[in-house]
C-alpha positions in Angstrom: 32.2 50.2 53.9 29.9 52.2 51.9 28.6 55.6 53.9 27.2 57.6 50.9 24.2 56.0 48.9 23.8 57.2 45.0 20.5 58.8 44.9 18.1 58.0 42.1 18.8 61.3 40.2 22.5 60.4 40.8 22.0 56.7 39.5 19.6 58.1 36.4 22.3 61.2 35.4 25.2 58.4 35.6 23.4 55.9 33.4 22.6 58.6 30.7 26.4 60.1 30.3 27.1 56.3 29.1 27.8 56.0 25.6 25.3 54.0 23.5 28.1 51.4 22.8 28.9 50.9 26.5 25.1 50.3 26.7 25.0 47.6 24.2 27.6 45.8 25.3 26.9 45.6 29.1 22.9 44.6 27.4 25.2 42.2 25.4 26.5 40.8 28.6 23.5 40.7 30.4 21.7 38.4 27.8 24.9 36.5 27.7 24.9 35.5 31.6 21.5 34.7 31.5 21.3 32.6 28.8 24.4 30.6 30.5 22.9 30.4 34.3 19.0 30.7 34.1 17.3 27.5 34.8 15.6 25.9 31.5 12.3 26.8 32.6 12.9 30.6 33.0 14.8 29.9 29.6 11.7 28.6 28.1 9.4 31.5 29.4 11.7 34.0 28.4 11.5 32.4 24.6 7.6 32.5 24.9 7.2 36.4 25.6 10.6 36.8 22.7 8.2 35.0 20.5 4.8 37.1 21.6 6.6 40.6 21.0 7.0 41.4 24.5 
């Protein structure tokens, strides 16, 4: 059981001592889950805003 909750300073310093790389690649995975899982239509909207520049 978890007692002691991160803080958002906490969370923020933690994320920014991660290397670049490590960064990509968990991006890398991200993008790679939700192109496997999301339904078509979320699929399809994501292209549309890809496609727009957003």
């Amino acid at each position: 059981m978890i007692f002691k909750w991160e803080s958002e300073k906490e969370r923020l310093l933690k994320h920014m001592k991660m290397s670049p790389k490590s960064k990509l690649e968990w991006l890398r995975q991200i993008n790679e889950f939700n192109a496997k899982y999301l339904p078509k239509r979320s699929k399809l909207a994501r292209q549309k805003l890809k496609e727009k520049g957003y």
